[in-house]
C-alpha positions as CSV (number, residue, x, y, z in Angstrom):
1,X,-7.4,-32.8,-8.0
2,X,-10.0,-33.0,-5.3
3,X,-12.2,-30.5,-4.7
4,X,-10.4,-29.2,-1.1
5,X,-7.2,-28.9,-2.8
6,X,-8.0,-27.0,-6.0
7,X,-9.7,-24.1,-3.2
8,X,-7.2,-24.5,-1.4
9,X,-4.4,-23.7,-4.2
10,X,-6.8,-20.8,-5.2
11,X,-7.1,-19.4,-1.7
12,X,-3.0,-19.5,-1.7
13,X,-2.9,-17.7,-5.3
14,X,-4.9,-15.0,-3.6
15,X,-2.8,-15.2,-0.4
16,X,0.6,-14.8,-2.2
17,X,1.4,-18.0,-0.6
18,X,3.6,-20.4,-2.4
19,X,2.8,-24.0,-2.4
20,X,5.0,-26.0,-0.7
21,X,7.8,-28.0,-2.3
22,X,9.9,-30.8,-0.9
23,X,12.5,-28.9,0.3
24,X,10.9,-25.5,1.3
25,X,8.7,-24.2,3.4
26,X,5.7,-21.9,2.3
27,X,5.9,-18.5,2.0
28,X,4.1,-15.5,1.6
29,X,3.9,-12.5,-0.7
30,X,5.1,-9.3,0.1
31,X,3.9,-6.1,-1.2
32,X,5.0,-2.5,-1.6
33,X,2.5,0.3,-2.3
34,X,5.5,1.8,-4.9
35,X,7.6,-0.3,-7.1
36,X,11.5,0.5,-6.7
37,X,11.1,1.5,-10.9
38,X,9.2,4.9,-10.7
39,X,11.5,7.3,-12.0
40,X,13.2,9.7,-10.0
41,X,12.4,13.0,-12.1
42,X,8.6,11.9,-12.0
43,X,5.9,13.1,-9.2
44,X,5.6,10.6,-6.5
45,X,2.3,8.6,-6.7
46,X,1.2,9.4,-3.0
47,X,0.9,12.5,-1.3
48,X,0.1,12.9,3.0
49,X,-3.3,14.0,3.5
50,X,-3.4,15.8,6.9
51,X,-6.1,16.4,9.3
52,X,-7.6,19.4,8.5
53,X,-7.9,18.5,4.8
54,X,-4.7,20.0,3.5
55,X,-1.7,17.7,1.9
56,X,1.6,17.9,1.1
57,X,4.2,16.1,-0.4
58,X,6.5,13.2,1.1
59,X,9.8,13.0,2.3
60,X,12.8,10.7,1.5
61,X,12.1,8.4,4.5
62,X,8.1,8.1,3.8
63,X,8.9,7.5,0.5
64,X,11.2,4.5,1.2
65,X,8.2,3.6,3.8
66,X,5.9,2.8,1.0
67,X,8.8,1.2,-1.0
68,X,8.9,-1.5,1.9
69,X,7.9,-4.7,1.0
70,X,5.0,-5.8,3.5
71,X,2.8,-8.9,4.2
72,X,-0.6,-7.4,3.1
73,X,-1.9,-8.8,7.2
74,X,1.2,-7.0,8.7
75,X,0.1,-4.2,11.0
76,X,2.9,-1.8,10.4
77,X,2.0,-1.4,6.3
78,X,1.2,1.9,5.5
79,X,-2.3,3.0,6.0
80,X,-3.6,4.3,2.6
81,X,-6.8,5.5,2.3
82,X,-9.4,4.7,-0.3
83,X,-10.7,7.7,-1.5
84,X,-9.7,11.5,-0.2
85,X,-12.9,11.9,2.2
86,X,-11.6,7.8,3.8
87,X,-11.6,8.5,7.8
88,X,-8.8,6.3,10.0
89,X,-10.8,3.7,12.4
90,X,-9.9,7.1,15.2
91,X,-12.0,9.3,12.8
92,X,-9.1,11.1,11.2
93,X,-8.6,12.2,8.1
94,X,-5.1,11.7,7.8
95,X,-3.5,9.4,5.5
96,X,-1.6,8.8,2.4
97,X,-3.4,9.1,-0.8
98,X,-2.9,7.8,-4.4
99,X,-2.3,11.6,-6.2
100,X,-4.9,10.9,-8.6
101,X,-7.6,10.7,-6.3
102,X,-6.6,14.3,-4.4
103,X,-9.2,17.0,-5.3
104,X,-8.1,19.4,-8.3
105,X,-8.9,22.5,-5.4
106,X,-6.1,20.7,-3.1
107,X,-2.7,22.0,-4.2
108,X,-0.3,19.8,-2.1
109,X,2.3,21.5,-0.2
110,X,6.2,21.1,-0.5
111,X,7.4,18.5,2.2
């Protein structure tokens, strides 16, 4: 294996690219913040993060949102922020976050 191939079969492994095959044609990866097997009768793992600070929980269509399987380049993938204080590239707060990383003092709200 040359040296060019090997990086570029690693750079695909990071990608999610597959390599190609005779009879194919490469794809990518696609990703969902939520796998389809969290249980129903357990806490969602992302809350909305408004604004001014507050969150609440979501509803059955943003759920399903972060279900969606999305190229990790696409830019309609759910923004999800890093941390609680993360600002969008507008300077907004607003986001969804993982529910482990909202403060202990932020109660979310029903959706």
């Amino acid at each position: 294996m040359t040296k060019h191939s090997f990086l570029s079969s690693v750079l695909d492994a990071i990608l999610g690219r597959r390599l190609p095959n005779a009879d194919s044609t490469p794809q990518r990866r696609l990703y969902a913040e939520v796998d389809e097997d969290v249980p129903a009768d357990a806490p969602f793992p992302y809350v909305w993060v408004d604004d001014d600070g507050s969150a609440r929980e979501l509803n059955a269509d943003e759920r399903k949102y972060l279900r969606t399987p999305f190229d990790p380049r696409d830019g309609a993938r759910p923004y999800v922020k890093s941390n609680y204080r993360a600002r969008t590239p507008d300077g907004r707060l607003r986001g969804y976050l993982r529910r482990n990383q909202l403060p202990w003092r932020v109660r979310p709200r029903s959706a």
